[in-house]
C-alpha positions, 0 to 999 in steps of 0.5 A, spaced: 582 392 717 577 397 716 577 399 707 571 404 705 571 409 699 567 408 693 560 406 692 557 401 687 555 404 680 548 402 683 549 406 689 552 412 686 547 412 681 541 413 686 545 418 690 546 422 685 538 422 683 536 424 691 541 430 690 538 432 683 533 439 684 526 438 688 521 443 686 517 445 693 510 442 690 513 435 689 515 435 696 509 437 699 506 432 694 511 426 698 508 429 704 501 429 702 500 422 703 502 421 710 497 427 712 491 422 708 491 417 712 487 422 717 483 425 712 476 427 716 481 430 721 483 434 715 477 435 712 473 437 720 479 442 720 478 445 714 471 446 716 473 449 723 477 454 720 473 456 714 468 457 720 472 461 725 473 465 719 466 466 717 465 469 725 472 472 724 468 477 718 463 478 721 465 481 727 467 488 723 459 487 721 457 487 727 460 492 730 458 497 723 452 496 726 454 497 733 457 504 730 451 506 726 446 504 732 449 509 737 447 514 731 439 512 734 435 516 740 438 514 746 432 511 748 433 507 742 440 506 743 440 503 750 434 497 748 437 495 741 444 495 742 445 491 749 440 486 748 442 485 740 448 486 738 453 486 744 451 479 745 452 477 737 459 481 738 461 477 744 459 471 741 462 472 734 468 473 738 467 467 742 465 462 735 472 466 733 477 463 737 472 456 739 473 454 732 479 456 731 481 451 738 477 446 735 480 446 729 488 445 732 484 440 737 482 436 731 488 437 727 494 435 732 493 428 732 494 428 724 500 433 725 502 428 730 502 422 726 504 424 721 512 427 723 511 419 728 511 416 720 515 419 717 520 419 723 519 412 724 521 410 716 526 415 716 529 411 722 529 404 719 530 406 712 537 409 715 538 402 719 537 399 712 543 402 708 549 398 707 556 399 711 559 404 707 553 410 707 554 409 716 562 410 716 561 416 710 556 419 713 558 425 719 552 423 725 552 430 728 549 434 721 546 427 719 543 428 726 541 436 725 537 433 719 532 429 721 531 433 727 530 439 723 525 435 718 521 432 723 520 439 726 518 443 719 513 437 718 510 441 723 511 448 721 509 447 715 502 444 716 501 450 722 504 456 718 500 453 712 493 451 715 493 456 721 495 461 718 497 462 710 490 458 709 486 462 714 488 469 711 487 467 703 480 464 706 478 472 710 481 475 703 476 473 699 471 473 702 473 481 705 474 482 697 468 479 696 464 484 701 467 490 699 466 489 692 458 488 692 457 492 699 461 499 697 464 501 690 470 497 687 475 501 689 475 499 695 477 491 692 481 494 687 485 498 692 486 491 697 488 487 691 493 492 687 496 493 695 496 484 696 500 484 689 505 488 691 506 486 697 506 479 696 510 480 690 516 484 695 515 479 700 517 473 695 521 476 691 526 478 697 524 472 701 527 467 695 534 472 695 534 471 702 533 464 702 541 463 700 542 466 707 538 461 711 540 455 707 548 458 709 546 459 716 543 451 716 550 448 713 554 453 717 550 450 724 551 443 721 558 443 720 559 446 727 554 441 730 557 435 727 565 437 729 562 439 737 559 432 735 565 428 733 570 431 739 565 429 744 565 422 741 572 422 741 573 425 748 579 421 750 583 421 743 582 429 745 586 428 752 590 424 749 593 429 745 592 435 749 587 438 744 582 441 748 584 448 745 585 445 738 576 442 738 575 449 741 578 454 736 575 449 731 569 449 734 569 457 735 571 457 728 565 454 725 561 459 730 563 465 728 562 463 720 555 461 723 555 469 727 557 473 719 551 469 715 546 469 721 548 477 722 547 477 714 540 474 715 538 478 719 540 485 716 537 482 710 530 481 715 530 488 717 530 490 709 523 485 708 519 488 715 520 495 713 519 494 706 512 490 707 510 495 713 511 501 707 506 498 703 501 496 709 501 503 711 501 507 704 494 501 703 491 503 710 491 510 707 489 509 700 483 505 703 481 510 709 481 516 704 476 513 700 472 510 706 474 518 710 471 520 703 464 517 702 463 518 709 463 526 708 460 525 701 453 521 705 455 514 701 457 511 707 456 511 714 461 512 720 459 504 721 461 503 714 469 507 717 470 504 722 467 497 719 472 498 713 478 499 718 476 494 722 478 489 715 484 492 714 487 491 721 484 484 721 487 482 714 494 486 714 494 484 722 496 477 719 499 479 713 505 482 716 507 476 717 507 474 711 515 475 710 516 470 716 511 466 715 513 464 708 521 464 709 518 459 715 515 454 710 520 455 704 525 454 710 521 447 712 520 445 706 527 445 705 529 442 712 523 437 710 526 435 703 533 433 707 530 429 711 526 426 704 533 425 700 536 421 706 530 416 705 531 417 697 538 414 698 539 407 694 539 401 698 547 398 695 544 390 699 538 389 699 533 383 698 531 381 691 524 382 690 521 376 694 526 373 696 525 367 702 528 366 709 534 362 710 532 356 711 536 351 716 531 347 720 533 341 716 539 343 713 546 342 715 549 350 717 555 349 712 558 355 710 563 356 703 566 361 700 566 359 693 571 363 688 569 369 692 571 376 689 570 383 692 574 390 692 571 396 697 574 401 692 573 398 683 581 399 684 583 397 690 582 390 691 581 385 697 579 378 696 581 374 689 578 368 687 577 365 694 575 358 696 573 354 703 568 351 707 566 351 714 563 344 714 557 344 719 558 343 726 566 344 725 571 350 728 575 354 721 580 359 723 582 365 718 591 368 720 595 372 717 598 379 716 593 385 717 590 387 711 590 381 708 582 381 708 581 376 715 574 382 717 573 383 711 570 375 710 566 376 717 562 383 713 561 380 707 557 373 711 554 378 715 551 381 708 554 389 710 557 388 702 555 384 696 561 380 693 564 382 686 565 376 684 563 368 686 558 365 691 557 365 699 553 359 701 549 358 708 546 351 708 547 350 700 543 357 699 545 364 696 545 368 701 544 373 696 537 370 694 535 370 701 533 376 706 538 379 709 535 379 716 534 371 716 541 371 714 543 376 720 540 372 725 543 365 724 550 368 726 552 371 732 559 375 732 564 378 738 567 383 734 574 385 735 572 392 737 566 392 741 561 398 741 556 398 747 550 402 748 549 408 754 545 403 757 545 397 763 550 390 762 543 387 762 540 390 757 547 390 752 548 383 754 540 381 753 541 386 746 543 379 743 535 376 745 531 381 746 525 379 751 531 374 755 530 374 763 534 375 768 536 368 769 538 368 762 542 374 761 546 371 769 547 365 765 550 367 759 556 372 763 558 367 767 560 363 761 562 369 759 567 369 766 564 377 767 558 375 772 563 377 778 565 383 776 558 384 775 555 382 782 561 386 785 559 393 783 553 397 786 548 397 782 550 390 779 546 388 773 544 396 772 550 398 771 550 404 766 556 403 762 556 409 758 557 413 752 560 407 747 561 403 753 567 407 756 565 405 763 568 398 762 575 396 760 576 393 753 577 385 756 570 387 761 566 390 754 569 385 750 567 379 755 559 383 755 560 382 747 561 375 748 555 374 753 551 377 749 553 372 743 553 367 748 546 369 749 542 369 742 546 362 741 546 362 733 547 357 729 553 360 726 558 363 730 564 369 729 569 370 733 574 376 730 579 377 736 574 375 740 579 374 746 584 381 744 583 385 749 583 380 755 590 378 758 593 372 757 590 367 764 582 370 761 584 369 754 585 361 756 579 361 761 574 364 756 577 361 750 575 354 753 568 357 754 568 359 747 571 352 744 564 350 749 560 354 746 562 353 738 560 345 740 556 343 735 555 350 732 559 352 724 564 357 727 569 362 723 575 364 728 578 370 725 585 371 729 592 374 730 594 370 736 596 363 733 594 360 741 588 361 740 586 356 733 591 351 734 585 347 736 580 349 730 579 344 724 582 347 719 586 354 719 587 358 713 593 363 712 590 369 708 595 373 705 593 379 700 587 376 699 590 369 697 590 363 701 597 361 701 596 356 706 591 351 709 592 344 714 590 343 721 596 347 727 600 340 726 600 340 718 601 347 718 607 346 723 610 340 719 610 344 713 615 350 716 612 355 711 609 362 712 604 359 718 610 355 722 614 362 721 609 366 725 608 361 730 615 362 731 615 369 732 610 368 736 612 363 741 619 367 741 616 374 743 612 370 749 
């Protein structure tokens, strides 16, 4: 029984702030702090790049120089200009680029740290969230997100400190030369040209910005649907809907192909309109340098020095449209990836709440007047009351959808209660760490999901760090050691996507090795046996009744066979126990429980 809907008003409440409007400032500030941690990286960076801009200006003086020199007597000439200041030019042009390598050098550890956190929180804050967000979320577009995200934080810190930073830093100081150096036409020409073209650029990089973030939702639907029907493979053959997936997926792209063709029209429109204004720019400034030139105010090294700026200012200017469209483009990619970290916890751990503690504590399960409705109007569990005594086996029947798995996710902590108490060991499993609570029961779920890995490592996922002995052990009393053995690679088989190299019985017995292997206190058997056939059934059932010796287990089934030996059964029925006793009570009564036994045993 599988119910989602509705989030908490808590949940809903903080999921509405993470989707309230985010200004790019307060983005950068929630990155800032994960580049700090590297501050004299930083700080040596900015000092190699204020450097590399310094040499980077004075090439355009040297060579003046150069130009003005050639105006000396060849004799003149040929000693001055090659020992001075051909020298000085190679190696301004040597600092240039030396500067600008050690600043990439020293800053790469701090770019690469930085996308490694914020990574690696994204990662355990998504672990973090509760059930419900994980069965509402679609996984290719979520996925599309963090890689995007991860991939602007390194956008944003290249395209800001390598080049937008650098240019601002050349601007000023050219402006400032210009301005003292020559007259202030010059200054006032290069700063009306900036404000125009910068105005442009922004103006039209915003308006074009819908596009982007319409081609960005357009690739993640498309993404996630390519996502979703690989995933569901067999349930696509299943129904000979390979044309379907593909006409769905070949719809998401040609929606992607009319907003990326729109973009790019809309591209075309900022690259001509920035290279008009560099243009008009370049001939206002060489007008008046051309001028000075002929007037006897300036000399052919003062033009050629003068064009020599320009070309390097506007060089990097032009691409400024680009640079700036990437930068707001990684800022939204980066502020996805910061909204998914800002969505509210709907369980989470009090604020210094302590371990379970069950070292000298017997490990009693009670469900004390228990309440819980995974939709506000829908309710599933009404005033419920048991108790699992420590070391004893309870099984829970009935018909589907009476809210038999529902009791396993709320012990296990995936939801919170509406109403009542659950206890473990006398203690609130509210008021203790969810983590401490998990790791004090073991479950074999009833649909069992394994990793694209080896039978070793999804058995040795339930203790991570166990042997090869250990993991042998636990499938032999899970009876799957010589299925194991009898295949090629043995226990480095790779049992593919979600398992679906094995059969349903041989992943659900690696479920039950891996159970088997964390040996927990507390053990849940939801249709543990299911997908076995009837001699493995009673085979494994026998290890499973070993293996629940001494332990406090909940066993939750359809098929009656399997708890007739189980302290206590309850019938759950609409989220009531209708009825509770042993298998023989239970019988001798000749109700609910004694009928579906009946039908069982008939249809065996």
């Amino acid at each position: 029984m599988r119910r989602h809907g509705e989030s908490i008003p808590a949940a809903s409440t903080s999921n509405a702030n993470a989707a309230a409007p985010r200004s790019d400032w307060s983005t950068l500030t929630r990155l800032f702090p994960y580049l700090w941690q590297y501050k004299w990286r930083v700080m040596a960076a900015l000092a190699f790049m204020v450097g590399a801009k310094l040499a980077n200006v004075g090439v355009p003086l040297l060579l003046k120089q150069l130009v003005d020199a050639m105006t000396l007597t060849p004799q003149q000439a040929l000693v001055a200009v090659p020992v001075a200041l051909l020298v000085a030019y190679g190696l301004l042009r040597l600092c240039t680029s030396l500067f600008a390598e050690l600043r990439e050098l020293v800053f790469a550890k701090a770019t690469e740290g930085a996308s490694r956190s914020i990574s690696l929180e994204v990662f355990r804050h998504l672990h973090a969230l509760s059930l419900r967000f994980h069965l509402e979320r679609q996984t290719g577009g979520m996925t599309r997100d963090i890689e995007r995200g991860t991939r602007g934080v390194q956008s944003l810190i290249s395209y800001s400190l390598y080049s937008i930073i650098p240019t601002l830093i050349e601007v000023t100081l050219v402006l400032t030369l210009l301005a003292v150096k020559y007259d202030v036409w010059f200054a006032g020409i290069t700063i009306v040209a900036l404000v125009f073209y910068i105005a442009f650029t922004v103006t039209v990089t915003e308006w074009r910005t819908q596009f982007r973030k319409e081609m960005n939702e357009l690739d993640s639907t498309a993404h996630s649907r390519a996502v979703d029907s690989l995933l569901n493979y067999e349930t696509v053959k299943y129904f000979n809907n390979e044309e379907f997936e593909a006409q769905r997926y070949d719809e998401g792209l040609a929606r992607y192909r009319r907003a990326a063709l729109k973009s790019q029209r809309t591209l075309s429109l900022l690259n001509t309109g920035q290279q008009l204004l560099i243009a008009v720019a370049l001939v206002a400034m060489l007008w008046r340098a051309t001028q000075g030139v002929v007037e006897g105010r300036m000399t052919l090294g003062d033009l050629v020095m003068i064009n020599a700026f320009m070309i390097q200012l506007y060089i990097p200017l032009g691409f400024l449209g680009v640079l700036y469209r990437e930068i707001k483009q990684s800022l939204t990619d980066l502020d996805k990836m910061f909204r998914l970290m800002d969505k509210g916890y709907e369980v989470a751990d009090m604020p210094g709440a302590p371990p379970l503690a069950l070292e000298h504590v017997a490990a009693t399960v009670s469900f004390e007047r228990v309440s819980f409705a995974y939709e506000p109007m829908r309710p599933i569990l009404h005033d419920l009351s048991f108790e699992i005594p420590a070391g004893k086996t309870v099984a829970v029947v009935g018909p589907s959808g009476a809210g038999k798995s529902t009791l396993a996710r709320l012990l296990y902590r995936f939801y919170d209660i509406t109403g009542g108490r659950i206890l473990i060991g006398g203690q609130d499993i509210r008021q203790v760490t969810q983590a401490s609570v998990r790791a004090a029961i073991g479950i074999v779920p009833q649909d069992t999901v394994l990793f694209n890995d080896t039978v070793e490592y999804n058995i040795a996922y339930g203790r991570p760090g166990a042997g090869r002995t250990e993991v042998e052990e636990a499938a032999r009393a899970a009876h799957i050691h010589g299925f194991i053995s009898a295949t090629p690679k043995g226990y480095d088989t790779m049992v593919g996507e979600r398992g679906l190299k094995l059969s349903g019985g041989e992943k659900q017995r690696v479920a039950i090795a891996r159970t088997l292997l964390k040996n927990p206190p507390i053990l849940i058997f939801d249709e543990a046996t299911s997908a076995l056939d009837s001699a493995n059934e009673r085979a494994i059932q026998a290890e499973l009744q070993s293996a629940a010796q001494n332990k406090t287990t909940l066993v939750i089934a359809h098929r009656l066979s399997t708890v007739v030996d189980a302290h206590e059964i309850l019938v759950l029925e609409s989220g009531h126990i209708s009825e509770r006793g042993t298998h023989t009570q239970l019988l001798a009564l000749g109700a609910r429980y004694a009928q579906m036994w009946a039908l069982q045993q008939s249809n065996d």
